[in-house]
N, C-alpha and C positions, 0 to 999 in steps of 0.2 A: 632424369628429369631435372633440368635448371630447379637453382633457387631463387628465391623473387629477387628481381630487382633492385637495388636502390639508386640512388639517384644526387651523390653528393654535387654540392656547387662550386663550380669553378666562374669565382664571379669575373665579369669582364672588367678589364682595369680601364676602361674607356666609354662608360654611358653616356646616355644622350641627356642635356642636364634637362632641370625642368621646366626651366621654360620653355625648350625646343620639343619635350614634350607634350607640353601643355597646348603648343601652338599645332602639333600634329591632332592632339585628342577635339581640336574644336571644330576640324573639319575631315577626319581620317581617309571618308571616299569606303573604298572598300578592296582590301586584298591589294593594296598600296606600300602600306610600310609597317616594318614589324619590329617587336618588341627588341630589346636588348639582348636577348638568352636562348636558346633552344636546348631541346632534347638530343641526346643521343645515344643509341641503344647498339648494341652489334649480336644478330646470331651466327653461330658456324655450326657445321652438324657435329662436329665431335665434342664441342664445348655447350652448344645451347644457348641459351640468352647470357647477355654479361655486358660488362662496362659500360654502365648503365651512368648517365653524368647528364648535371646543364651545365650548359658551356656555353661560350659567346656567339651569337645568331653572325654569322659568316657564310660565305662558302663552303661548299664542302668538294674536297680533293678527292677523283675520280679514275681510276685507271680509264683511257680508251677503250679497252677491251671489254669493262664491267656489262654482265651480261643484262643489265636494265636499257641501256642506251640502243642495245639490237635483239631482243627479242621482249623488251616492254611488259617485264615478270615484275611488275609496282601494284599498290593498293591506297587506297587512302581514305582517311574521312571529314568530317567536317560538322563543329559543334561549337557554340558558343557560353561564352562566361558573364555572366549579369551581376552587374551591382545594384542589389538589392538600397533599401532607404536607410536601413543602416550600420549601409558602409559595407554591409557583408557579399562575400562573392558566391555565385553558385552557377551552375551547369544544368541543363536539362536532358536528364534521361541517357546520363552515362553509360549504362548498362547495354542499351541499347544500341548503339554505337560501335560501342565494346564488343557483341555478340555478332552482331554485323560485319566488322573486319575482318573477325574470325574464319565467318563462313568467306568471305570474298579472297582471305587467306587461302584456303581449304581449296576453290576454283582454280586461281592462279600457283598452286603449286609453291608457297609460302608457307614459311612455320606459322603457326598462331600463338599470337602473342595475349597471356591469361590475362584474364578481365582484372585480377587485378594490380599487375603493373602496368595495363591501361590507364586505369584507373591513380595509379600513382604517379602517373608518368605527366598526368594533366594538374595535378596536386600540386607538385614538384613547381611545374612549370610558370603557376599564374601563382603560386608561394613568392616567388622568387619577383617577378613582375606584375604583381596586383598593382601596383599604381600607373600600368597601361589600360584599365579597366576602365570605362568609359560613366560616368556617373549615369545610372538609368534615370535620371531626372532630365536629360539632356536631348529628349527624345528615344526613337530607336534605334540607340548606342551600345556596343558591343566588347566583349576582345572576343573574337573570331579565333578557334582554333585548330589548326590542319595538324592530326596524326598521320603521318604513312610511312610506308616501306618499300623497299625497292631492293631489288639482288645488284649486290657489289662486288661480287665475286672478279676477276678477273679473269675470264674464259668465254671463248667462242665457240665450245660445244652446246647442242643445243640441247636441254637437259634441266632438271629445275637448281637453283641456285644452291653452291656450297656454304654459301657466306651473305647475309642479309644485314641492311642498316633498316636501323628504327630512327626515325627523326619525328618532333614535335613542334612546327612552328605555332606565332600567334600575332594576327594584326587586328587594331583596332579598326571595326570597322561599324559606318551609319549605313542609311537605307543601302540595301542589294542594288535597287532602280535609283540614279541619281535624279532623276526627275520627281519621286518620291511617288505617292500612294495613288495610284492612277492606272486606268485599262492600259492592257499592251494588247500588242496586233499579235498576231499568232499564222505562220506562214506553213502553209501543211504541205510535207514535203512527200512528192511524187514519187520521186528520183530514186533518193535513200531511205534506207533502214537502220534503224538506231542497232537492233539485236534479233539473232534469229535462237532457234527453239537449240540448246544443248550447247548456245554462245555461253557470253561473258554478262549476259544481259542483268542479271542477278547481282554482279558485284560489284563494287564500287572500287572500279578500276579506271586507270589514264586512258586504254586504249576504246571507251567505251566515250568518252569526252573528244576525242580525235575525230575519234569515225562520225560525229556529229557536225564538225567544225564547215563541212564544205557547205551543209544544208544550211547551216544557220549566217554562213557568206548571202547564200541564194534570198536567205531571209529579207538580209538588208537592204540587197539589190532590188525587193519587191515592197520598199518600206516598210517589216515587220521587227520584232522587235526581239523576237524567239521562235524556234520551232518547233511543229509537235510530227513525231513519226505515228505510222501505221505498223502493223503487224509484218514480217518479215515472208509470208508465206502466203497471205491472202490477199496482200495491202488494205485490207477494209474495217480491220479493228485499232480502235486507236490504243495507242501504250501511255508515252508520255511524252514530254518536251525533252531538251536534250538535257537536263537537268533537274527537273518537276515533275512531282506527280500530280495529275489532273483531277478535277472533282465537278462533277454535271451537276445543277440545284432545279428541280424539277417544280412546276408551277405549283404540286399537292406537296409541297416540302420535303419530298423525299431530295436526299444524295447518292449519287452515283457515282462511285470510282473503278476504274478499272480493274480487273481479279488481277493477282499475281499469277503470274503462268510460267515463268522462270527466265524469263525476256525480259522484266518489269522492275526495276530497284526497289525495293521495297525500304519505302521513306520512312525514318523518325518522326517526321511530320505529319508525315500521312496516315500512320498508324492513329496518333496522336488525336487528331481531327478524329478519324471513325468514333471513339467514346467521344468526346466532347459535342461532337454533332447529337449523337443518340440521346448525351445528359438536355440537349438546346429541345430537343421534343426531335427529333428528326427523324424518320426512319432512313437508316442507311444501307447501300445493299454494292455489295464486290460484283459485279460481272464484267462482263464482257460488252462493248458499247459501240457499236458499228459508229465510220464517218457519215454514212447516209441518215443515223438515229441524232446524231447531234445537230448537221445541217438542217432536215425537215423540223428537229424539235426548237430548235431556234427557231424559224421561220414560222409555227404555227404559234410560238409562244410557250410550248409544254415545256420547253428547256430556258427559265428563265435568267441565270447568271453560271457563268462557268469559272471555276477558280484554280489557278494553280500552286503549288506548295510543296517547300524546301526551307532546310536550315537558314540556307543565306539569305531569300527574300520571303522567308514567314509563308504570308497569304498571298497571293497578287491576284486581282481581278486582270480575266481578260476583257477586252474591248472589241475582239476584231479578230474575225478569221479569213484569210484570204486564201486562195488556192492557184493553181494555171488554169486562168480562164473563170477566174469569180472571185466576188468575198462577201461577206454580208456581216453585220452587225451586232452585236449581244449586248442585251440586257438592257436595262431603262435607261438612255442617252438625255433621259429631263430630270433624272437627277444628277446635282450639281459637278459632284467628285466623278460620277459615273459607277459606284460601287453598291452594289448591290446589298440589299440590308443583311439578306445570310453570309454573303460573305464578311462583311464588315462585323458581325456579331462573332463569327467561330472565331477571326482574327481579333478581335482585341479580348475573348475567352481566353486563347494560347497565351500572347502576349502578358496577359494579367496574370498567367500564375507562374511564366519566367523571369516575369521582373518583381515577382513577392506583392504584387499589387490586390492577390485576394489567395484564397487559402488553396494551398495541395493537397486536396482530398485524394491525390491516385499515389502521392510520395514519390512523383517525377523529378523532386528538385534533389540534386546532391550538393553540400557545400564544400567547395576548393578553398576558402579562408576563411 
């Protein structure tokens, strides 16, 4: 068994000064430009985890051969760093994240790397470059943080990998949707399927973001702004967006999310929302939600707001669902923003206790500095 971790620093002899910082942190965008530093981590089977270092945020040198680039043995996650009021930085629900990898580890044929040089590894990282952190006073301002892995082995057998990199980037980033807090259109894809039953559907892998990419083309070409798949076997249950988990607000206040069934990524966020909805008075309930139960319950009214929800865009109300051959409308279009009052209350519930704005009753918050 490896020993943990550590993580000394190899500072870069070339940062970005601060005013070029300061001129990135007032506008970031998102998943644009990244810190000064990264992680990096190496496993091999005979040694186990090691050379554990931050070092200067660059390129990384790749053999041709390395068996990530042809047969796509990678994982990854995605979590943010808040500056609280003050001054202090924190993470939400590291653990989770952490346990998560694991198992998307475990799928793709990947060492799993313990929760707690995860956990260190993220420490290490925003130690080193806390002053990329984005003042939570500044609206919803972030540092954004990508942990993944991928087989660097050098070989074209096909076989799971002898040699694995660990890498940690981090970018500052503001709202997910640059148009900011607003219905998006929602293009419900015929064609494709996100993940079928004994897939990849469960982990938080690149090839699971790819197989999306054609449908969410089709999106644009149809004026929407994301898409959501159906089930891989029936086409009639809905799963999730190519990103997001989905949430039905029923006109008796009940919440609706789709059950996990093993096709289904099972969101930080989404977890998150189930208790916070039920503390908001909600009843909330997992199943399974046909496209024919959303379509008719929008239309009679019983399905009054639909929300989607992820690390990187929080809440998003949608606006609009369109299909080949229809679309029709959600939710009360005479209010202003277009946002729904349940979704706007769970979202700025989540929001208040990752930015320290009201208290952590569940002990979701971990502090990085």
């Amino acid at each position: 068994m490896s020993a943990a971790l550590s993580f000394p620093v190899e500072q870069r002899s070339d940062p970005r000064s601060d005013a070029e910082r300061e001129t990135i942190l007032a506008n970031p965008g998102f998943g644009k430009t990244f810190t000064d530093h990264m992680v990096l981590a190496t496993w091999s089977s005979d040694e186990g985890w090691h050379d554990g270092k931050i070092t200067a945020y660059g390129p990384l040198s790749l053999d041709p051969s390395a068996a990530v680039l042809h047969y796509a043995q990678e994982i990854f996650e995605g979590m943010k760093a808040y500056r609280h009021a003050d001054g202090s930085i924190w993470t939400f629900r590291p653990e989770a994240n952490a346990a998560r990898f694991q198992r998307s580890a475990r799928r793709l044929a990947l060492p799993a790397l313990p929760e707690d040089d995860f956990l260190a590894s993220l420490k290490a990282l925003v130690a080193v470059d806390q002053a990329w952190v984005p003042s939570g006073e500044a609206g919803e301002m972030s540092l954004y943080l990508r942990p993944f892995m991928f087989a660097s082995e050098a070989f074209l057998g096909v076989r799971p990998a002898a040699r694995v990199t660990y890498c940690v980037i981090a970018s500052p980033a503001g709202p997910y949707f640059s148009s900011g807090l607003k219905p998006v259109s929602i293009w419900l894809s015929s064609d494709y399927v996100r993940a079928a039953p004994g897939g990849t559907g469960a982990a938080k892998c690149g090839g699971n973001y790819a197989a999306s990419l054609a449908a969410q083309v089709e999106a644009g070409e149809n004026g929407c702004e994301q898409v959501a798949f159906l089930d891989g076997l029936e086409h009639r249950w809905v799963e999730e967006l190519g990103g997001m988990n989905l949430f039905f607000v029923y006109s008796d206040g009940r919440l609706v999310t789709p059950e996990l069934t093993g096709t289904i990524l099972e969101g930080v966020t989404r977890g998150s929302i189930l208790e916070l909805a039920k503390e908001l008075g909600h009843t909330v309930e997992e199943r399974r939600i046909s496209i024919d139960e959303w379509r008719d319950g929008v239309a009679s009214g019983e399905i009054s707001e639909v929300f989607a929800c992820g690390t990187a865009a929080v809440v998003t109300p949608l606006g609009r669902l369109a299909w080949d051959g229809g679309e029709m409308l959600i939710g009360d279009h005479s209010v202003d923003d277009g946002v729904g009052a349940t979704t706007a209350a769970i979202r700025q519930r989540l929001l208040d206790i990752q930015y320290g704005r009201t208290e952590d009753t569940h002990g979701w918050l971990t502090r990085l500095v």
